[in-house]
C-alpha positions as CSV (number, residue, x, y, z in Angstrom):
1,X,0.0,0.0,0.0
2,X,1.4,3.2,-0.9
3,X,1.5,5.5,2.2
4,X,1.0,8.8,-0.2
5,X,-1.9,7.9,-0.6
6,X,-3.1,7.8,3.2
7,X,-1.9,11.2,3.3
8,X,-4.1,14.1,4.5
9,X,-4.1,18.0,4.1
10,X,-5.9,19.9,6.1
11,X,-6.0,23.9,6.0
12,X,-8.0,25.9,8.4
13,X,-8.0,29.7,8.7
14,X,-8.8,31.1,12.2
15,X,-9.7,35.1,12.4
16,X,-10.5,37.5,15.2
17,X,-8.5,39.2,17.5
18,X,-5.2,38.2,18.8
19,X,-6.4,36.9,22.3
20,X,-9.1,35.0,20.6
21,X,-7.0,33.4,18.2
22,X,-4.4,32.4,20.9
23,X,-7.6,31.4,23.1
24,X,-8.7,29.1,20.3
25,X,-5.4,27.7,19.5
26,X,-4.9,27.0,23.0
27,X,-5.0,23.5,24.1
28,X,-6.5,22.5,26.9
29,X,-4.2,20.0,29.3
30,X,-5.0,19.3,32.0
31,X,-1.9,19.8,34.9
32,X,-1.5,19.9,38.3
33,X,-4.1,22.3,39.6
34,X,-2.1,23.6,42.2
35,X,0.4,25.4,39.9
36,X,-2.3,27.1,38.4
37,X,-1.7,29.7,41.5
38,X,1.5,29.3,41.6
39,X,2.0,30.3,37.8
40,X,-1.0,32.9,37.8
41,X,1.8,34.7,40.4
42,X,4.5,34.4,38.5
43,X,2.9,36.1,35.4
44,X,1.6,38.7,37.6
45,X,5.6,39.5,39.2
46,X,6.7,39.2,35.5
47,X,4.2,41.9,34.8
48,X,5.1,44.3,37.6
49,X,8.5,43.9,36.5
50,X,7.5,44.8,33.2
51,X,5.8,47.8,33.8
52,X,8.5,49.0,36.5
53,X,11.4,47.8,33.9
54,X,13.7,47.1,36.8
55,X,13.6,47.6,40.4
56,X,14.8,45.9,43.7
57,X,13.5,43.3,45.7
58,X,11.5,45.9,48.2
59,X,10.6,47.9,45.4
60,X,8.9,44.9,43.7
61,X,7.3,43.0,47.0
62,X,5.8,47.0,47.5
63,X,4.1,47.4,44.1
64,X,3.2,43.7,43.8
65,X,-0.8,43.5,43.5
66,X,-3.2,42.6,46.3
67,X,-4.7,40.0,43.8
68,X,-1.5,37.5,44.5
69,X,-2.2,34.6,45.8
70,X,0.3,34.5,48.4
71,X,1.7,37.0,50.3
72,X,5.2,38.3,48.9
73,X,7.8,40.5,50.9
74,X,11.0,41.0,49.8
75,X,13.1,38.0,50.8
76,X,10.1,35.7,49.3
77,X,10.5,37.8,46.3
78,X,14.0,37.1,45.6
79,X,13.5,33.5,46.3
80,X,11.1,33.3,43.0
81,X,13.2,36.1,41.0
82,X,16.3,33.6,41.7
83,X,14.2,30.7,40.3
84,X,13.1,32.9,37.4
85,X,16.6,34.0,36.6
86,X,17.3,29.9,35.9
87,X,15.2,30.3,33.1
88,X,16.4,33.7,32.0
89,X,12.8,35.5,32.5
90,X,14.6,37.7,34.7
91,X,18.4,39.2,35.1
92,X,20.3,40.5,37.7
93,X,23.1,43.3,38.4
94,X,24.1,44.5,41.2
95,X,20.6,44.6,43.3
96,X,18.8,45.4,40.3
97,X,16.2,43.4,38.9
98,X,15.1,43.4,35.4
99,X,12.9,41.5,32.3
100,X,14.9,38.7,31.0
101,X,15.8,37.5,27.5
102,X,13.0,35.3,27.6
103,X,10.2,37.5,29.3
104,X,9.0,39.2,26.3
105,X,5.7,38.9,26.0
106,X,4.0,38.4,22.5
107,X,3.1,41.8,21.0
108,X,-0.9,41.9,20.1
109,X,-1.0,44.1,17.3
110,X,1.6,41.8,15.9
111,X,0.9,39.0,13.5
C-alpha cells in the first residue's frame, strides 16, 4: 500500500483578534491544579516587573498587586526572581532586577 496515498491535508483559517486566536489555539491540558496559582503569580511579578522595567526586591514586594495569591515581601520575592533567573525571564546586576531575555511577552497588534 502506498503510504501517499493515506496522506491528509488539512488547511483551516482562524480570524478575530489576537487573544481570541491564541484562546482558540490554546490546548486544553490538563496539569497539576495547584500550579495554576503558583504560575497565575508568577505572570503577575513578571508583569510588575515589566511595567517597572527594573527595580529591587523591596521595590517589587511593594508594588506587587493585592490580587497575589500568596503574600510576597521581599526575601520571598527574591526566592522566585532567583528561580526565574534559571530560566532567564529575569536578570540580575548588582541589586537590580530586570525583564529577561526570555520574558518578552508576544506583542498583540503583531501578526
Amino acid at each position: 500500500m502506498d503510504s501517499d496515498e493515506d496522506d491528509v491535508s488539512v488547511t483551516m483559517e482562524i480570524t478575530g483578534s489576537y487573544d481570541e486566536v491564541l484562546s482558540k489555539l490554546h490546548a486544553e491540558e490538563e496539569g497539576r491544579p495547584g500550579l495554576e496559582p503558583l504560575m497565575e503569580d508568577v505572570d503577575i511579578l513578571l508583569d510588575t516587573l515589566d511595567r517597572m522595567e527594573e527595580g529591587t526586591r523591596s521595590a517589587i514586594a511593594d508594588r506587587l498587586p493585592e490580587e497575589m495569591t500568596v503574600d510576597y515581601d521581599a526575601e520571598a520575592v527574591v526566592d522566585l526572581l532567583q528561580v526565574l533567573k534559571r530560566y532567564d525571564l529575569v536578570t540580575l546586576e548588582g541589586n537590580t532586577w530586570k525583564p529577561g531575555p526570555k520574558a518578552e511577552r508576544p506583542d498583540p497588534g503583531r501578526r
